[in-house]
C-alpha positions in Angstrom: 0.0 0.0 0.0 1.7 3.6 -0.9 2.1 6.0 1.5 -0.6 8.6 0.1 -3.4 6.0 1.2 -1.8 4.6 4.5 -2.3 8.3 5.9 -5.7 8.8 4.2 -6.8 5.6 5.9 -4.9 6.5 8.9 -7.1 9.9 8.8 -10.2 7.9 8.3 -9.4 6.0 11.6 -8.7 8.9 13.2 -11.9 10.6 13.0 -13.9 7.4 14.0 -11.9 8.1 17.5 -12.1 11.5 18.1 -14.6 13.6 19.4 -17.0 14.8 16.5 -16.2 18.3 16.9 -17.1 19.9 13.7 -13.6 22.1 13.6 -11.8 18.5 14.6 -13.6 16.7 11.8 -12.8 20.1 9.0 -8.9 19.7 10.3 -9.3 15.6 9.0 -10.6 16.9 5.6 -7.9 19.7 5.6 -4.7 17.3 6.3 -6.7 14.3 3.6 -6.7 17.0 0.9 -2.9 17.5 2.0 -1.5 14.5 2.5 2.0 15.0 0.0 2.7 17.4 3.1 1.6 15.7 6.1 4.1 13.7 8.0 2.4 11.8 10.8 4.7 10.9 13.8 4.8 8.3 16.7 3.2 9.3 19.8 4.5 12.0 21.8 7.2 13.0 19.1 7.1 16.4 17.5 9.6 18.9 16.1 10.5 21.4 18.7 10.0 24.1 16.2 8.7 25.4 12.6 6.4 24.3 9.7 2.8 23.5 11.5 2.3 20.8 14.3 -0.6 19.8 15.4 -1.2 17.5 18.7 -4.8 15.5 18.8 -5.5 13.5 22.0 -8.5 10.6 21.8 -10.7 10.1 24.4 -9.0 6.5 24.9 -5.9 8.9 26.4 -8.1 10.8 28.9 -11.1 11.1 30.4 -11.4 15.0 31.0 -12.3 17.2 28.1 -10.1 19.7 27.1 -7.0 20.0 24.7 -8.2 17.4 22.2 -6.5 19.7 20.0 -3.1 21.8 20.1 -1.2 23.6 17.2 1.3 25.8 16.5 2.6 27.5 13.2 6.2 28.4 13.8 6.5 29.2 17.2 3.2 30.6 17.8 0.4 28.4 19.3 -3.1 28.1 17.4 -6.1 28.4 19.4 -8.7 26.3 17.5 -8.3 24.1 14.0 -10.1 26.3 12.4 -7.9 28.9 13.1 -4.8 26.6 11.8 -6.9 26.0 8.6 -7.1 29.6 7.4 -3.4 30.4 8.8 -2.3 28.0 6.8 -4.7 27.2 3.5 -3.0 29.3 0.9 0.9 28.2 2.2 2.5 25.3 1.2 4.3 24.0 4.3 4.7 21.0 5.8 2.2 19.8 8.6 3.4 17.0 11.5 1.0 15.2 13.1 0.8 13.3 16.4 -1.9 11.2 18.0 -1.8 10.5 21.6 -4.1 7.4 21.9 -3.2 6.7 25.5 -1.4 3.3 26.6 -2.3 1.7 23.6 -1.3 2.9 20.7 -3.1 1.3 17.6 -1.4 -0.7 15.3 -2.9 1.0 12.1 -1.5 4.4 13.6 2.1 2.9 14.1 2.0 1.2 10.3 0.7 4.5 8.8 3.7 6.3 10.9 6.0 3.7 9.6 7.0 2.3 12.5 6.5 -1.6 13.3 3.5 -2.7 15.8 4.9 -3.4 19.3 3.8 -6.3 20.6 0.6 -6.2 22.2 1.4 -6.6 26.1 0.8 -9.6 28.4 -3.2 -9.7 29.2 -2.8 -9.1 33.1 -0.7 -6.1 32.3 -3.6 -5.2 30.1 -5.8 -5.6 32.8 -3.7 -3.9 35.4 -3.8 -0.7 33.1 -7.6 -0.9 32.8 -8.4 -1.5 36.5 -6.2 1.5 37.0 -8.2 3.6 34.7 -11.6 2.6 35.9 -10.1 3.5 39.3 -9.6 7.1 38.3 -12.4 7.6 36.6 -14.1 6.5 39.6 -12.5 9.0 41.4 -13.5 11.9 38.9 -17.3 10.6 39.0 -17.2 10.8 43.1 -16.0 14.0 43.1 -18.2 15.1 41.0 -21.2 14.2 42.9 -19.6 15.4 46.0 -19.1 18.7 44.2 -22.8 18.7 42.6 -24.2 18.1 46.9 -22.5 20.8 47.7 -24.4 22.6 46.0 -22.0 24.8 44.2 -24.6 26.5 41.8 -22.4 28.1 39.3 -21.1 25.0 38.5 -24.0 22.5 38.0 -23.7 22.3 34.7 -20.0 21.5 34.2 -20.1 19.2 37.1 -23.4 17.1 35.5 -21.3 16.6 32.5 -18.5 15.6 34.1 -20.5 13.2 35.7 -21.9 11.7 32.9 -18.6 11.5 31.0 -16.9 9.7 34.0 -20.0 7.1 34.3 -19.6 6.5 30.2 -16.1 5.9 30.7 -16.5 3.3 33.8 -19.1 1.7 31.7 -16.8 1.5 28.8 -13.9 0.3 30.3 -15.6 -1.7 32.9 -16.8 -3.8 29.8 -13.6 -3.9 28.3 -12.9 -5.2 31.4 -15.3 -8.3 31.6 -13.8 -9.1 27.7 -10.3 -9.3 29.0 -11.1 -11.2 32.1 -13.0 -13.6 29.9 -9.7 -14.1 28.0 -7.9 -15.3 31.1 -7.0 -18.8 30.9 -9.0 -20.6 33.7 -7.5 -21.2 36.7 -6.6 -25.6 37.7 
């Protein structure tokens, strides 16, 4: 498979992942209409400086919302993709992006970057990682309720969506979970 449509299938994937922003899904078509110029790179590896880079973050990598998005052009830091978009439509630079997926990294991702699929860890490592994370999502949903009977009125609404993100995520991974510890060989 050439390179062109490893990164447009790597964009593809991408936006199944993220948030469905409007602006993040507009930066997807952007960097597919630009792909001779877009050099995707391993997690957590980016040029310390010039052309445009762009940092996404899935929801697999945290469970508060936030900076699904950073970007700079040059040295300067871009607000919103958007923003990037028309900073950057009528120049012909190169664009680096990196994904931060979280623990595990996909193995599409890593073939579209060019670098070879680790090998998936040992399934109670797996499970360690998980328990872990439904363990601080926990924590986030607790004190969000304990915030919401306080009573804090100028935060309601932040704190009930908080709330319902951290219960979403406990569900999810609670029944990734279950999967994993259906994998477990059986005990003699």
């Amino acid at each position: 498979m050439d390179e062109g449509r490893r990164k447009f299938l790597a964009l593809v994937q991408l936006a199944e992942r993220l948030p469905k922003h409007p602006a993040l899904m507009m930066l997807l078509g952007f960097l597919a209409g630009r792909l001779d110029r877009l050099c995707l790179l391993p997690p957590s590896e980016m040029p310390a400086a010039g052309g445009v880079r762009i940092v996404l973050t899935t929801p697999q990598a945290r469970i508060w919302t936030g900076r699904w998005f950073q970007g700079w052009v040059g040295a300067t830091a871009v607000p919103d993709p958007v923003v990037l978009i028309s900073a950057v439509a009528d120049r012909d630079v190169d664009i680096y992006l990196s994904v931060d997926f979280g623990s595990q990294v996909p193995a599409w991702y890593l073939e579209a970057v060019g670098t070879p699929a680790q090998p998936e860890p040992p399934l109670e490592e797996r499970l360690e990682d998980l328990r872990r994370r439904v363990d601080s999502a926990l924590d986030i949903y607790n004190e969000c309720r304990r915030q919401l009977e306080a009573g804090d009125e100028s935060r309601q609404e932040e704190l009930r969506f908080l709330l319902a993100l951290a219960q979403e995520e406990v569900e999810r991974l609670g029944a990734e979970l279950r999967r994993l510890t259906e994998e477990l060989p059986a005990s003699p």
